[in-house]
Steps between C-alpha positions, in 0.01 A plus 500: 500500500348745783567769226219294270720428247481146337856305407597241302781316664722235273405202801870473555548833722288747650636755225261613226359739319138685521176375316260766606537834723238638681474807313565394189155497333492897571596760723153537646573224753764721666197714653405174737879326514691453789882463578585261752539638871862552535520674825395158629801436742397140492683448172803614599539315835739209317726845365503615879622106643754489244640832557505448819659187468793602251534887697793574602794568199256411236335731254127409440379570179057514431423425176175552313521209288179657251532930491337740349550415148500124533186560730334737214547211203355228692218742562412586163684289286869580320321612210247740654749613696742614238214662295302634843852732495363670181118481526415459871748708660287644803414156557840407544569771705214405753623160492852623553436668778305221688773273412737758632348558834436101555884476455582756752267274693748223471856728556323629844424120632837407367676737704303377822590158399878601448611598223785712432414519135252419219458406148242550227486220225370599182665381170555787245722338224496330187858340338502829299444745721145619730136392393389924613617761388648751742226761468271283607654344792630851594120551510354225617714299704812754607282721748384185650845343568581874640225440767608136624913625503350840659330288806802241536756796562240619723520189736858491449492238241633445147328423237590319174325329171624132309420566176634246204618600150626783315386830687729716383234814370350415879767537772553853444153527630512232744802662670283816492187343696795448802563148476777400664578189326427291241499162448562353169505109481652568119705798517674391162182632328574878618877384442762563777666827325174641466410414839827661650460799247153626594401366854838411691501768842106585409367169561643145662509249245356184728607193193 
């Protein structure tokens, strides 16, 4: 993909999984890498038709189908990513940060395309609960979340995440970063009570 990373599709959809990221033979390539160009306003000219099309009533909802976390894995590799937490973690943070400010690249075109609101997609779950602990995506990933929701409200905008399985040790922190909604295709895996215990009136539960 434009990113550089190489996927193995199963010929029946475009859906897939990664072979190779571009930074996955060591961090040294992040010197020389570059992120896409998202303040290109020529990617978002089909969000601005369609808005403009379905104005009116309608709530339009951006949505960064690959975020920060998503983004990072393919980058480095699930693996290297879950151990670059431990033994890389300025690395990260540079990374992070680039990946931040490219996403902040996207909210700002989606508002000039339309938008009324906008969603980050990164998965956080297992069946069993989250894959991170909450130190380290209080560390890593929470301050970076706070940026995107702090430059949504700014252009009037909310700002929410879809995240599938059971978060439960994570929405106390994901409320905290601001987010105005989430979005859980399987909200059976945080469980209803749960849900309506500890995030009913802080959060909307989009299901």
């Amino acid at each position: 993909d434009e990113f550089g990373t190489v996927w193995k599709t199963s010929g029946l959809t475009s859906l897939g999984e990664t072979l190779k990221g571009p930074l996955e033979d060591g961090w040294e390539a992040l010197e020389d890498y570059k992120l896409p160009d998202m303040k290109d306003w020529n990617r978002f000219k089909r969000s601005a038709y369609w808005a403009g099309r379905l104005k009116g009533d309608r709530y339009c909802l951006g949505v960064d189908v690959n975020s920060i976390w998503e983004r990072f894995r393919y980058l480095r590799g699930f693996e290297n990513a879950m151990m670059d937490l431990v033994l890389h973690p300025d690395y990260v943070k540079k990374l992070m940060s680039m990946l931040t400010d490219m996403t902040i690249d996207v909210v700002e075109n989606f508002k000039k395309a339309g938008a009324h609101g906008f969603m980050l997609v990164d998965d956080w779950g297992t069946q069993r609960g989250p894959f991170i602990s909450p130190k380290h995506f209080q560390e890593f990933f929470q301050p970076c979340y706070k940026r995107i929701t702090d430059r949504c409200h700014e252009l009037d905008m909310h700002c929410g995440m879809h995240s599938c399985g059971d978060l439960k040790p994570l929405v106390p922190h994901m409320i905290e970063s601001g987010l105005d909604f989430l979005e859980l295709d399987s909200p059976d895996m945080c469980g209803i009570d749960w849900l309506s215990e500890n995030a009913a009136g802080r959060i909307c539960l989009f299901c």
